[in-house]
N, C-alpha and C positions, 0 to 999 in steps of 0.2 A: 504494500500500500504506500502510497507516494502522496504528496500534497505541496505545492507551490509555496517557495518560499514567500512571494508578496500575499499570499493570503492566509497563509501563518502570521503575518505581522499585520495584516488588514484586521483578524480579528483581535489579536493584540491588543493595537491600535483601539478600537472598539469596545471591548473588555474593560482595561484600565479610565478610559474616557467617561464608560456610562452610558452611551449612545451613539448613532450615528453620527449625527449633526456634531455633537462635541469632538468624536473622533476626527469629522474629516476638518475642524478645527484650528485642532492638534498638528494635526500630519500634513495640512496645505492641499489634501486632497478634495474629491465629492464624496458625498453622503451616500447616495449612488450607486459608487462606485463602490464603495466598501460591501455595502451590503449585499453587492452582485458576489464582492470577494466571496464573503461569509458565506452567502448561501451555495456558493460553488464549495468551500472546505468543506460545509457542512454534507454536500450532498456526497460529495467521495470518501467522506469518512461513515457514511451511515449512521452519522449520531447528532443530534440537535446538541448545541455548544451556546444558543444564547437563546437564553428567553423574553420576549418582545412584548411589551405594551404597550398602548398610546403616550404611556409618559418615562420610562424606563426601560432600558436591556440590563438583564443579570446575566451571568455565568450560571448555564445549570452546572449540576453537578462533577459531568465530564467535560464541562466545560472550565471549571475552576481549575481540575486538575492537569487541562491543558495547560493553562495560564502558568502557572504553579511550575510546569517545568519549561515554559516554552520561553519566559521571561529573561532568566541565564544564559539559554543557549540561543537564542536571539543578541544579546548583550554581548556575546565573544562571536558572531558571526561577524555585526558590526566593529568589534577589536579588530578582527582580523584584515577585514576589508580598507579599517584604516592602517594597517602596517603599511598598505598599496599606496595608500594616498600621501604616505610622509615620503615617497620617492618624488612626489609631483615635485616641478619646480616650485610653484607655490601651492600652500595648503590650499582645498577645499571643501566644501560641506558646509553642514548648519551647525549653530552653537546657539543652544536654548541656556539663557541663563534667570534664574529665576533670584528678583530682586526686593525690597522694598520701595515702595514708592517715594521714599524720602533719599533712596540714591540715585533713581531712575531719574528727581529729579535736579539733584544740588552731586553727585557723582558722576554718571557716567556721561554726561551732555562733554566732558571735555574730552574723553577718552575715545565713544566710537564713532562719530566722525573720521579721526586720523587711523581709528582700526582699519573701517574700511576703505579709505582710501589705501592704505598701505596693504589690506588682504582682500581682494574684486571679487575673489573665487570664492569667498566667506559670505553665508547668509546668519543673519546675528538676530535671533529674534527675542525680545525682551517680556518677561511673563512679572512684571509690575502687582506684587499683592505684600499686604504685611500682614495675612495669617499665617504662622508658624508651620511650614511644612515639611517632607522630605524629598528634598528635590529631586533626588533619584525615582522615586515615587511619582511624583510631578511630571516624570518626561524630559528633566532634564537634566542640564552638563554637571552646570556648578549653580555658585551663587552668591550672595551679596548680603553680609550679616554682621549685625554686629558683636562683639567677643564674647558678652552675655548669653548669644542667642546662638550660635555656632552648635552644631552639631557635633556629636562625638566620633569618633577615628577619622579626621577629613585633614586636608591639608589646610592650610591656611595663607595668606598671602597679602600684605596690606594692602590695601588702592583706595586711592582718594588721598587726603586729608586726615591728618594722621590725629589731631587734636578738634574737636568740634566743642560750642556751646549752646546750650537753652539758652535765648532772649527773650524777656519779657517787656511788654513793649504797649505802647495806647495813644491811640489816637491824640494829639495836644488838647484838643476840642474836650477830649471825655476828663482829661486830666486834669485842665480849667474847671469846670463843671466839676468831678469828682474828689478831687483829690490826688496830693501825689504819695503813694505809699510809700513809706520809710521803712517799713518791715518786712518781709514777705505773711509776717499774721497778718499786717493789715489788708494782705489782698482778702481778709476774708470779709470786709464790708465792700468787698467792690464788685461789679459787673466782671465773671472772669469767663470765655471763651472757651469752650471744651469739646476733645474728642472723644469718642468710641473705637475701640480697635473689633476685629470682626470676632474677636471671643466675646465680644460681647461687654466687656471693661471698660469705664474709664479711663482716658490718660491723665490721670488723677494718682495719689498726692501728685503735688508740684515740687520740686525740691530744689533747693538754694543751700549755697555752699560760700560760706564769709572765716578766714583764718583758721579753718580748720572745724568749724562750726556747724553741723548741717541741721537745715532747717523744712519740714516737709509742712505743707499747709494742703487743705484739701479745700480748693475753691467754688461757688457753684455761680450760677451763672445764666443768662436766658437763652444759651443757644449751642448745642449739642453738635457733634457733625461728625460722621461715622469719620474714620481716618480711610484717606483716600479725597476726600473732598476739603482738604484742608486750605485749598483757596477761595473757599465761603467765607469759612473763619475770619483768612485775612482780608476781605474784606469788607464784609465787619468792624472788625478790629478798627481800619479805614475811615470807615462811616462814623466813628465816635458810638458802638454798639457795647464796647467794655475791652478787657485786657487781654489780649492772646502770649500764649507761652509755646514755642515752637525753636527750631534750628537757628540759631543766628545767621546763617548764609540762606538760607531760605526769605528773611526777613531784613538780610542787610540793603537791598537798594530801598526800600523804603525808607530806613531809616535812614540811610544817606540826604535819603531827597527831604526827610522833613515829614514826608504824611505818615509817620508814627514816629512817637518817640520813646527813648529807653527807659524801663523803669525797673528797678532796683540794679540796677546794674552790675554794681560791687560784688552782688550774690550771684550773678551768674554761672552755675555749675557747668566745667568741664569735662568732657568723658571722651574716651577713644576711637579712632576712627574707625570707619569699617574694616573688613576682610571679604577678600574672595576666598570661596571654599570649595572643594572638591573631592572624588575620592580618593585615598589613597594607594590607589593600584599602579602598579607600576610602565603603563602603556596607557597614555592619553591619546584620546582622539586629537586630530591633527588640526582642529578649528580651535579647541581648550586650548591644547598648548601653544599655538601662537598668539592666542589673548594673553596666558597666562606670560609668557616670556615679554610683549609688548606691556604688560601692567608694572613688570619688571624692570623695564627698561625708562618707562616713567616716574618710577619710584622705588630707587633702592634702599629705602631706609633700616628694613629688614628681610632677612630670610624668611624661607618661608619652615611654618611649623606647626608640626602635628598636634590637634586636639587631644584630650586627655579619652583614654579608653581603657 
């Protein structure tokens, strides 16, 4: 019994995704198409592999334990095929890197520009979310975390900005009007800006950090905003609506220009920059590792180094 390799990974593809429509998503394929795959594997195998309703695909049974082995050896076909590809004169292929949207937008805007022009044959596609995921799970290469949030046995590798801070910042207008807080307690009589992350959380406390001093306040505020839309907030914040607390490079040209100003500023808490991260196996596809060596080459400030495991 025999079965094509594109529709071993067509239903892959499908499997892991949840659906057609998400799959061919995923894969830059049609929906269509997949399904033609599927039901041609399904029919030379003699065995129904996904179960279908108006609003969901599962894996039956024999179909999970397809999945189950077919994930790995799928995984070193694609190893192998990239040994080929590190002959090319330059690298090709896709490089899925699954990020936060607070690098996607204050990180990588300097870096893949000059990627691609420097790699043509490179298709770079960026999966922008800040719920906590496994990126190998996800579909993809690597990704983009910060040292708190890093996954365990991965490599690791700086890029960006090696030092970052929270600014908290208000309209002049609302400042006039409100008050200027000399505490970070006192943000707790003020109008304060706040996010949701997709667990469902607060970005709450706020934390401030004076001589060694840390100071956590839990502020509330009239206006909520799942993270991901955090340029509501700002502006908000803009309009004289109350005080937002976000990235200082995210929030720096405003303040340059004036239509926000700094507040408490003394307090503003320092923390480290990101990391790219990866597995650590010892043969990277051929699109990783010329990102990873170009991240490299931008910023050698440290080696790169293994997660705790």
């Amino acid at each position: 019994m025999t079965a094509d390799l594109a529709d071993l990974t067509a239903f892959v593809t499908v499997a892991r995704a949840g659906g057609f429509r998400e799959g061919a998503r995923a894969s830059g394929g049609s929906a269509s198409g997949l399904s033609e795959a599927v039901r041609r594997l399904e029919a030379g195998l003699g065995v129904r592999l996904l179960n279908r309703t108006t609003r969901s695909v599962a894996p039956t049974e024999a179909g999970a334990r397809l999945l189950e082995r077919l994930g790995p050896a799928l995984a070193e076909v694609d190893s192998a095929l990239d040994v080929v590809n590190g002959f090319r004169d330059r690298p090709a292929g896709t490089l899925r890197l699954n990020v936060p949207l607070s690098a996607a937008r204050l990180v990588l805007p300097a870096l893949v520009p000059p990627f691609l022009a420097a790699y043509p044959e490179i298709r770079l596609e960026i999966v922008a979310e800040d719920g906590f995921v496994d990126v190998l799970a996800a579909g993809c290469d690597a990704g983009i975390r910060y040292d708190e949030r890093l996954e365990q046995d991965m490599i690791a590798v700086p890029i960006g900005p090696r030092r970052q801070r929270f600014a908290t910042a208000a309209a002049p207008a609302y400042l006039d009007r409100r008050g200027r807080p000399a505490h970070p307690r006192d943000l707790l009589a003020h109008a304060c800006l706040l996010g949701r992350f997709p667990s469902g959380a607060l970005t709450a406390p706020w934390e401030f950090e004076r001589d060694g001093t840390v100071v956590r306040v839990d502020p509330t505020g009239p206006l909520i905003v799942r993270v991901g839309a955090s340029d509501l907030a700002v502006a908000a914040a803009v309009a004289g609506t109350g005080i937002i607390h976000l990235f200082e490079d995210w929030l720096r040209p405003l303040l340059d220009s004036g239509a926000l100003e700094p507040v408490l500023e003394p307090w503003w808490q320092t923390f480290s920059g990101p990391f790219l991260y990866y597995p650590g196996r010892r043969h990277l596809p051929a699109p990783l590792r010329a990102f990873v060596d170009f991240v490299g080459a931008q910023d050698s400030l440290a080696p790169p180094v293994r997660t705790g495991g």
